[in-house]
C-alpha positions as CSV (number, residue, x, y, z in Angstrom):
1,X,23.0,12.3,-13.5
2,X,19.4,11.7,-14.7
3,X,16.7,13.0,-13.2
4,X,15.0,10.3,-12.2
5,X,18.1,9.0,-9.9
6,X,18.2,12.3,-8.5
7,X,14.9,13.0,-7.4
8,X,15.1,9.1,-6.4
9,X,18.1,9.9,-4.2
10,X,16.4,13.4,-2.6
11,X,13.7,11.4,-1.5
12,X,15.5,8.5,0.0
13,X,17.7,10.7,1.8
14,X,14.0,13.0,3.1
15,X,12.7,9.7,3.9
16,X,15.9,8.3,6.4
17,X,15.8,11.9,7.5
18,X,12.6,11.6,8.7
19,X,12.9,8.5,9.9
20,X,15.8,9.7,12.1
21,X,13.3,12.2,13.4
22,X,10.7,9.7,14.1
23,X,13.1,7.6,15.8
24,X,14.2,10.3,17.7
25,X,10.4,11.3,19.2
26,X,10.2,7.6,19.8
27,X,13.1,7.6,22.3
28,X,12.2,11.5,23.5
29,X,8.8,10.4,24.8
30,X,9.7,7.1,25.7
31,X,7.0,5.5,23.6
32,X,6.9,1.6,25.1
33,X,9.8,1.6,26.9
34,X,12.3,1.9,24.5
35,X,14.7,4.5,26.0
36,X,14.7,2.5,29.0
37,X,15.4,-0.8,26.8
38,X,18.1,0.6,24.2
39,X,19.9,2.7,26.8
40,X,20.4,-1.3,29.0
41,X,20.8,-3.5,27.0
42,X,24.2,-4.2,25.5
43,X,22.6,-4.8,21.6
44,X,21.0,-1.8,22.3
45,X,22.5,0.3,19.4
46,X,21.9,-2.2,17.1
47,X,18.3,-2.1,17.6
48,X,17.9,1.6,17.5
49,X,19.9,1.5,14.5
50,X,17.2,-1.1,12.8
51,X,14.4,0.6,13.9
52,X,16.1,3.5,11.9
53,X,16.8,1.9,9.0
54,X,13.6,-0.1,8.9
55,X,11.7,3.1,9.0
56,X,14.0,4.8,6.7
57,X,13.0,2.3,4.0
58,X,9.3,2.8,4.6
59,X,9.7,6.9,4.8
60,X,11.4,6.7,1.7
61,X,9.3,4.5,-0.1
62,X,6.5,6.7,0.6
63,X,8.5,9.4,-0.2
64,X,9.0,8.2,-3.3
65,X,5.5,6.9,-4.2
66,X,4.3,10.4,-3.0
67,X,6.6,12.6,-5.5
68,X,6.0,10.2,-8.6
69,X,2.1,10.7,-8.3
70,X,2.4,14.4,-8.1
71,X,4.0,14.3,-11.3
72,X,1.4,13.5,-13.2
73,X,0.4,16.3,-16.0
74,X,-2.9,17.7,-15.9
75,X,-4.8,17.1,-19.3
76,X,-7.3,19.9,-18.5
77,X,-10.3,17.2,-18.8
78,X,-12.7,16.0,-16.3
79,X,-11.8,12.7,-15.4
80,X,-14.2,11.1,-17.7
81,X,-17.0,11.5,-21.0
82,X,-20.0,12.2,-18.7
83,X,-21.8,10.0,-20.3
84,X,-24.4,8.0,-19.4
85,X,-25.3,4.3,-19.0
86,X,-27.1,2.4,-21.6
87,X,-29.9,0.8,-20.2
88,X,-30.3,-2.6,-21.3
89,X,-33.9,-4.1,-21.5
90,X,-34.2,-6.8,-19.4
91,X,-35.3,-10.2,-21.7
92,X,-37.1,-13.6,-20.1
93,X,-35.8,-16.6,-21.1
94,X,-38.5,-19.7,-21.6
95,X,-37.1,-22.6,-19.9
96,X,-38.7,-25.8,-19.3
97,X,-38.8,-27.5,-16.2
98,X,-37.8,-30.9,-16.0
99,X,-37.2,-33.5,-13.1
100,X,-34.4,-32.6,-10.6
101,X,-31.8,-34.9,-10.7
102,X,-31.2,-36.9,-7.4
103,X,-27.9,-37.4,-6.1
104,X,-26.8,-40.5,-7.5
105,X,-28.5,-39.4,-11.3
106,X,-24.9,-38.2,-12.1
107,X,-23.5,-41.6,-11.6
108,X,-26.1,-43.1,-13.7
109,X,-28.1,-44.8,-11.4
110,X,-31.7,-44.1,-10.6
């Protein structure tokens, strides 16, 4: 198996983990309500198994997203040529001033 897929896999599988966990503190400390909802209604299971896998996706997305950008390999520079600005000179412009045109000069009327 390549690499990729398994370090793709590890961290979908961290990510539902966590979201099980999350889930979990959600119904232990009652945030909302929800124990009190799940636990009486009769699609109650189904909800707490959408929150799960709702949350699962996003854990393991960021998961993901998290792993990939620690991969990058240091190149040992700075970030950047430290050098500086040029500073442009700042140039006027002769323009001659003419009559404003009224609103209907751009039919052509007067």
């Amino acid at each position: 198996m390549p690499k990729l897929i398994r370090l793709y896999i590890l961290q979908v599988a961290t990510g539902f983990g966590l979201s099980a966990v999350f889930v979990g503190a959600l119904m232990w400390f009652n945030v909302a309500n929800l124990w009190h909802l799940v636990s009486g209604s009769e699609a109650g299971l189904i909800a707490l198994l959408m929150l799960w896998i709702f949350n699962g996706i996003v854990f393991a997305g960021v998961q993901f997203g998290i792993s990939i950008m620690r991969m990058g390999a240091d190149e040992g520079g700075d970030g950047g040529t430290r050098q500086p600005e040029p500073v442009r000179a700042e140039a006027t412009i002769p323009v001659e001033a003419t009559e404003r045109p009224g609103p209907l000069r751009f039919l052509g009327r007067r």
